[in-house]
C-alpha positions as CSV (number, residue, x, y, z in Angstrom):
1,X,107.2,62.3,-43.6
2,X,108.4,65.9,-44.1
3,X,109.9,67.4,-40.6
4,X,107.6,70.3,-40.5
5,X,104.2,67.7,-40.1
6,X,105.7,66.4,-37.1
7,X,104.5,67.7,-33.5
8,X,107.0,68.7,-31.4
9,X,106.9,68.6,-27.7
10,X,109.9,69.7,-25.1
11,X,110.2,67.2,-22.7
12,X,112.0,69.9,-20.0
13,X,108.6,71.9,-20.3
14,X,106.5,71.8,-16.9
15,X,107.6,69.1,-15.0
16,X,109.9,67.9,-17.3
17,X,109.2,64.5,-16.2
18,X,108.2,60.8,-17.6
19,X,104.6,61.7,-17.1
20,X,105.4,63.9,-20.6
21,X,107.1,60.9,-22.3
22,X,103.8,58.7,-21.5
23,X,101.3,61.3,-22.4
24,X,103.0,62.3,-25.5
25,X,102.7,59.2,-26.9
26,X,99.6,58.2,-25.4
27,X,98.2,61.6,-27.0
28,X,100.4,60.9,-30.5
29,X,98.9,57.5,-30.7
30,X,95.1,58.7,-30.5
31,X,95.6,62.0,-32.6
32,X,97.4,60.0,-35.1
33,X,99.9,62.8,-34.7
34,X,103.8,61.9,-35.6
35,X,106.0,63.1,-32.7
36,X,109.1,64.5,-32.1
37,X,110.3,64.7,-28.4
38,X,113.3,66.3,-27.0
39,X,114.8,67.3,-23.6
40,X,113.3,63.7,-22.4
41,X,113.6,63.8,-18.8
42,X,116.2,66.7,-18.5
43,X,115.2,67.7,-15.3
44,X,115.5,64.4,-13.7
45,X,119.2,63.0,-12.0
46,X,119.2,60.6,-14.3
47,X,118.3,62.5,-17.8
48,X,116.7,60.6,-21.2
49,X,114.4,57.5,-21.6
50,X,115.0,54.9,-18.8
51,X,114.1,51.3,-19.5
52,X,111.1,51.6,-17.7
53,X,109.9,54.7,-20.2
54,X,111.4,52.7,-23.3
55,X,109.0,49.9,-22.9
56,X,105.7,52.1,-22.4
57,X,107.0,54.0,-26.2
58,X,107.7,50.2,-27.4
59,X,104.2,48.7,-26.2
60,X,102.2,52.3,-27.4
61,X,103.9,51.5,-31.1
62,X,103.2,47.3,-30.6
63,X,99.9,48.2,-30.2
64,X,99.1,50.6,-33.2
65,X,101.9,49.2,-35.5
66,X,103.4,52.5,-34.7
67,X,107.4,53.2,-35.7
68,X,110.3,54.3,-33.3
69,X,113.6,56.4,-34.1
70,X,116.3,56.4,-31.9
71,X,114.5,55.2,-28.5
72,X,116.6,53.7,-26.5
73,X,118.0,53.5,-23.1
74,X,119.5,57.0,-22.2
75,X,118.3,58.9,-25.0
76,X,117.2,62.4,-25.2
77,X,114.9,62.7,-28.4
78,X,113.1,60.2,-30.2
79,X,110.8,60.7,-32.9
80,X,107.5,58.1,-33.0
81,X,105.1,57.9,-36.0
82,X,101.8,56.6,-34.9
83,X,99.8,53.5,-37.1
84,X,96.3,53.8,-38.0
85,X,94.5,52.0,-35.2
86,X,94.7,50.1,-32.4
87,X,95.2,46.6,-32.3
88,X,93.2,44.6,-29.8
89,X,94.1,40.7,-28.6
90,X,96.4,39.5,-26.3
91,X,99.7,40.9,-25.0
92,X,102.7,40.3,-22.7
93,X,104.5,43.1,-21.9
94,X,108.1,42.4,-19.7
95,X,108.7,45.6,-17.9
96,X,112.0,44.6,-16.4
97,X,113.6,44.0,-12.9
98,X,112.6,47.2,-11.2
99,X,110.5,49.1,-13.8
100,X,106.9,50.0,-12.9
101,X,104.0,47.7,-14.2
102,X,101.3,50.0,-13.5
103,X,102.9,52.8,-15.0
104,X,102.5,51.3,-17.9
105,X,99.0,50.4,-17.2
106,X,98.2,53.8,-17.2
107,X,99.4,54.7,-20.5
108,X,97.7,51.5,-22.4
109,X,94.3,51.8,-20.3
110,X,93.0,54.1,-22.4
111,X,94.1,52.7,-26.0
112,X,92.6,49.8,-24.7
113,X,88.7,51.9,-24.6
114,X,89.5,52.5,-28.7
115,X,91.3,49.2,-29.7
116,X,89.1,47.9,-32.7
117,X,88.5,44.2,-30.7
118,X,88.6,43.9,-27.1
119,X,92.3,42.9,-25.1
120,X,94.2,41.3,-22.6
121,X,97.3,42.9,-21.2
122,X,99.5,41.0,-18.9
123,X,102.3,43.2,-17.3
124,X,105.2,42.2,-16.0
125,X,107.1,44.1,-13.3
126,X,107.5,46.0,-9.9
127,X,103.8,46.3,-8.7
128,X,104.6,48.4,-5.1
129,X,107.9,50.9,-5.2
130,X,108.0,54.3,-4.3
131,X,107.2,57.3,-7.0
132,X,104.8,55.2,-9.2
133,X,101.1,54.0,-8.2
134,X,100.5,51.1,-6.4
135,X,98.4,48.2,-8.2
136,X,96.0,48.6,-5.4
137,X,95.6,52.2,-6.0
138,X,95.0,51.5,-9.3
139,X,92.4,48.6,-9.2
140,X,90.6,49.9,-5.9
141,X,91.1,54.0,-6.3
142,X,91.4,54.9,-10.4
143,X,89.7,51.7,-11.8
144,X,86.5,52.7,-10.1
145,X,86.5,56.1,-11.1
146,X,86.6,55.8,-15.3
147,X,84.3,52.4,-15.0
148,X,82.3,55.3,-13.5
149,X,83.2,57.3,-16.6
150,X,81.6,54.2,-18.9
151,X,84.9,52.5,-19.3
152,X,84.6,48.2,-19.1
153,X,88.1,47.4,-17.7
154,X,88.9,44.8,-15.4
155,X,92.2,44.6,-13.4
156,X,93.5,41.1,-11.5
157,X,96.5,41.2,-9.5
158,X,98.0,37.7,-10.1
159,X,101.6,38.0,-7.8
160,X,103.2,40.8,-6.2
161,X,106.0,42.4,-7.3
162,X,109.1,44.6,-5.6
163,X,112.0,46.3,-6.0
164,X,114.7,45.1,-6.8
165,X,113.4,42.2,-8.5
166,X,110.4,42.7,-9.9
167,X,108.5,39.7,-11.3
168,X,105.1,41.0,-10.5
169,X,102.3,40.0,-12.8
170,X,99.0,42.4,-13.9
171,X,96.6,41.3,-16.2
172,X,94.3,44.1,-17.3
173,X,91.1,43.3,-19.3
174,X,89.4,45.8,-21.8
175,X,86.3,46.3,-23.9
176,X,86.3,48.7,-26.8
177,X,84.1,51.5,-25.7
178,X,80.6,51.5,-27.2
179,X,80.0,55.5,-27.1
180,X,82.4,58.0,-25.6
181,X,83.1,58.5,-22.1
182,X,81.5,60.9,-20.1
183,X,82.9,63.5,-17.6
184,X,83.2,62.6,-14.4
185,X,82.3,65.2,-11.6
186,X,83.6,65.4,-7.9
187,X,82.9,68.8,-6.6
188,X,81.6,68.0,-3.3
189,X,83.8,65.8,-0.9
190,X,80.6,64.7,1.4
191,X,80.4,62.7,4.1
192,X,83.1,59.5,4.7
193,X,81.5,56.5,4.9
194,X,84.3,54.8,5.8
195,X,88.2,53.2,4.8
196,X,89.0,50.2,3.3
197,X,92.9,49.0,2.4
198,X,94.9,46.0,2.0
199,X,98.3,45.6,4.0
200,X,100.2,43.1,2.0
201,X,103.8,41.6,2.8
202,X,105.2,38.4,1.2
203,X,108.3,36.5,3.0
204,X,107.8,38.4,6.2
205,X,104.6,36.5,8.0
206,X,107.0,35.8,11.6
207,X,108.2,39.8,11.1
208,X,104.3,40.2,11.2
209,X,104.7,43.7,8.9
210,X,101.7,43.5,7.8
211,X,99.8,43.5,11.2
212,X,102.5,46.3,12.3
213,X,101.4,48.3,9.3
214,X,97.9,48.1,9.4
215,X,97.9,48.5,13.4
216,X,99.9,51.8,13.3
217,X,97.2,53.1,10.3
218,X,94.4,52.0,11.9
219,X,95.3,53.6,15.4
220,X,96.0,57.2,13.7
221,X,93.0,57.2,11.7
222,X,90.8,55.7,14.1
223,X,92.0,58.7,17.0
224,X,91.1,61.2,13.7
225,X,87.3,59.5,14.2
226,X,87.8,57.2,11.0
227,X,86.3,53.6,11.1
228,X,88.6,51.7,9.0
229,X,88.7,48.4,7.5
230,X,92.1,47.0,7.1
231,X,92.3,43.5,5.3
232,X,95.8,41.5,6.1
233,X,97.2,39.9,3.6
234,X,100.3,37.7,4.0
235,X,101.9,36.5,0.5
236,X,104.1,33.3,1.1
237,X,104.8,29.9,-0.3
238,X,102.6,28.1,2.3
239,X,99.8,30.6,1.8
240,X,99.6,32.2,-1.2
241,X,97.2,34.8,-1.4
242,X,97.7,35.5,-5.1
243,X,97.9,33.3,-7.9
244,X,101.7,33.1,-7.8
245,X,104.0,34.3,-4.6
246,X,106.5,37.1,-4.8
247,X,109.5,36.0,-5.9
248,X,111.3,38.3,-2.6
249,X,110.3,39.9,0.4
250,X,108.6,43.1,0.4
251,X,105.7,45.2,1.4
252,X,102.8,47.7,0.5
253,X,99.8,49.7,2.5
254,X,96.9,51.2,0.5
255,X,94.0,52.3,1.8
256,X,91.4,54.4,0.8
257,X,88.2,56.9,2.0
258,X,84.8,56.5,0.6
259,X,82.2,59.1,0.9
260,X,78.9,59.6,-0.2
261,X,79.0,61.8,-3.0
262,X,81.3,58.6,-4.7
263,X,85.0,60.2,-3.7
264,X,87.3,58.2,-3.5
265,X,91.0,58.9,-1.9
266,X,93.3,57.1,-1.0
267,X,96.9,57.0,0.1
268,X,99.5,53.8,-0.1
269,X,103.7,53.6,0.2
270,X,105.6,50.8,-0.7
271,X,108.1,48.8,1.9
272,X,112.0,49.9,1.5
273,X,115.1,48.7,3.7
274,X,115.5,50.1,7.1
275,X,112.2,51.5,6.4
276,X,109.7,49.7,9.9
277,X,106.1,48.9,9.6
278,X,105.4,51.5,11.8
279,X,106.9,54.5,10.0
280,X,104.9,52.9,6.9
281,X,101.5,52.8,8.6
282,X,101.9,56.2,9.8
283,X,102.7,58.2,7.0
284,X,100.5,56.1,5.0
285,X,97.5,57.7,7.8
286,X,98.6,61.1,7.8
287,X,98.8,61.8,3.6
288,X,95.6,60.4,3.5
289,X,94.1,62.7,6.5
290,X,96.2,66.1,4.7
291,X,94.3,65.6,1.3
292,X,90.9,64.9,3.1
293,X,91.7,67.9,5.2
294,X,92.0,70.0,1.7
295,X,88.5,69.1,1.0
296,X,89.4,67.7,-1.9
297,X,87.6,65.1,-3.4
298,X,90.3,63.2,-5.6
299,X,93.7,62.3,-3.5
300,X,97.1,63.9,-5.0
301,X,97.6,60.6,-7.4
302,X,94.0,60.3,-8.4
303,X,93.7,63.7,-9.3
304,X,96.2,64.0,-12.3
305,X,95.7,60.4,-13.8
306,X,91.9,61.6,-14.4
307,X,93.2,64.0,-16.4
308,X,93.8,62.0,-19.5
309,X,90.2,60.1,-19.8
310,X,88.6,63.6,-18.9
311,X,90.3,65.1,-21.6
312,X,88.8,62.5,-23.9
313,X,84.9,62.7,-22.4
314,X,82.5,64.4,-23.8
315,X,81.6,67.0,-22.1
316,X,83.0,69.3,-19.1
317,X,84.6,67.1,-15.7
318,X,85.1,69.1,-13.0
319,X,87.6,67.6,-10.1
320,X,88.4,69.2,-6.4
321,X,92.0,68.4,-6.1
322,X,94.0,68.8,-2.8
323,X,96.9,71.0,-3.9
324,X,98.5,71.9,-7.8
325,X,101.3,69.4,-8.6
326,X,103.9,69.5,-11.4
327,X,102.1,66.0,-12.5
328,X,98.9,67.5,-12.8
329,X,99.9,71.1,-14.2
330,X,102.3,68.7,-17.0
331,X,99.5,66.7,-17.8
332,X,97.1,69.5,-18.8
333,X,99.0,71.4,-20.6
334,X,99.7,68.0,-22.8
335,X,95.8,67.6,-22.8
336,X,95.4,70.8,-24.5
337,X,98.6,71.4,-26.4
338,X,98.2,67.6,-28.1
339,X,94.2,67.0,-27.9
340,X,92.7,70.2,-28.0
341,X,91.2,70.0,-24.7
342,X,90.1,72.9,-23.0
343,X,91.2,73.3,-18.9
344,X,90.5,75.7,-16.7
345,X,92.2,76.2,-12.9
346,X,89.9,77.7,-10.6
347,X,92.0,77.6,-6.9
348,X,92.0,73.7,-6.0
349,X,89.2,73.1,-8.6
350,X,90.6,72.1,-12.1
351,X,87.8,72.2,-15.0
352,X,88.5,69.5,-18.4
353,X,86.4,70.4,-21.0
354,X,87.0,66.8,-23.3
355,X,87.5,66.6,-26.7
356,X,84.5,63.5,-27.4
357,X,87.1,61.1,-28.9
358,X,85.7,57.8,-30.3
């Protein structure tokens, strides 16, 4: 293919983060476009493709019998040409020791919606670690939200996984959409009708961290005038709450606020050393109160991983976000430099006018 029919993107544009690695290709692999990224990452400490964003470019090209130049570990520009559909089936994708499963769950979500037969993804890798979504967020927060849209995915969280070691297992089920999606619309934050969340630790039942954690949430949302519904879950060899136990210790928090115009927000952090339950449960509490506080109606996380299936509805989505991030601001310019989508930022409301891909 001749150079000048390639798309370019400059990874140290916006945020100059991995979200632009992921949507690139995600973008590349629906507008059949062939790619050339540079600047990967060059704003990060760690510049280029980690293993972590290696394996989303690998299982975006697996799936559409795409080809990759020069991606691997460390590198700076890569160049990916895009096959001619999407394959459905059933895949394993290996992550690695500390790289995030559910980041790449975001990216294959929505080639899932246009694979020509329907799939099974099963992800292995770190399911709760700070600076990525938690696999609760994702099945009990976004999930909801593009089913919503008309999307038929189902998400199962078969063992935890953590950092350093990983091991965690996802299996993600998709049917092919049957028309295109539709915008989604969350203007008005409404009334809460109440918070749900799961506080999960595996090896650490005497410790009792997940009792600490949800105690300390509970007791700072409840004095905000929050009924909340904490479930405790305790992953361990002698009472595994998942299909398989962690393979080491670890911990997460998610919960989330329901109201009843159909918001959803939620708020998680993932266990760390010398980090207590109680630090956990209480920051956990207070991001969740700042974005409801905002009025927003989509938490910080929520609010830029719409972005992607808005920009492929049909028709306009409108989404009340807390605050502008350098996630969200990246991942509309991609939407409209890449699909054609049309956005529009009105103070802390963000307007998608979608492309109507199918």
């Amino acid at each position: 293919m001749k150079d000048s029919c390639i798309f370019r993107i400059d990874g140290s544009e916006k945020s100059g983060s991995g979200t632009i690695v992921r949507d690139a290709v995600l973008f590349g692999v629906l507008s059949k476009k062939a790619l050339k990224l540079n600047n990967i990452r060059s704003k990060r400490q760690k510049p280029g493709l980690r293993p972590q964003h290696l394996k989303v470019l690998e299982a975006a090209s697996e799936l559409c019998e795409g080809k990759l130049e020069n991606a691997t570990v460390g590198s700076d520009i890569i160049e990916f040409y895009p096959g001619k559909a999407i394959r459905g089936g059933r895949f394993t994708f290996d992550i690695g020791t500390a790289g995030s499963a559910t980041m790449l769950a975001l990216c294959i979500l929505p080639l899932g919606l246009f694979a020509r037969s329907s799939s099974t993804y099963r992800i292995i890798g770190v399911l709760f670690q700070d600076f990525a979504p938690s696999a609760f967020h994702l099945k009990y927060v976004l999930l909801p939200m593009i089913q919503k849209m008309g999307a038929d995915i189902e998400i199962k969280i078969i063992c935890p996984g953590y950092v350093p070691k990983g091991n965690g297992v996802l299996e993600i089920q998709i049917s092919p959409l049957k028309k295109m999606l539709s915008p989604i619309m969350l203007m008005e934050q409404g009334k809460m009708i109440g918070i749900r969340g799961y506080s999960l630790s595996s090896h650490l039942e005497k410790r009792k961290v997940s009792e600490r954690m949800a105690d300390e949430c509970q007791k700072y949302l409840e004095a905000s005038g929050f009924k909340t519904d904490i479930r405790i879950l305790n992953d361990n060899k002698n009472a595994p709450v998942f299909e398989k136990a962690a393979v080491q210790s670890g911990a997460a928090l998610a919960v989330w606020a329901q109201t009843d115009t159909g918001c959803l927000i939620g708020s998680d952090m993932a266990g760390a050393l010398r980090r207590s339950a109680e630090f956990i449960g209480n920051t956990v509490a207070r991001n969740l109160m700042e974005d409801i506080e905002t009025g927003a109606c989509a938490d910080r996380f929520l609010s830029d991983q719409l972005i992607p299936f808005a920009a492929l509805a049909e028709g306009t989505s409108k989404i009340r976000i807390p605050a502008m991030t350098d996630h969200i601001d990246a991942r509309l310019w991609l939407a409209e430099t890449m699909l054609g989508a049309k956005t529009q930022i009105n103070g802390n409301l963000i307007q998608i006018k979608g492309v109507g891909y199918s």
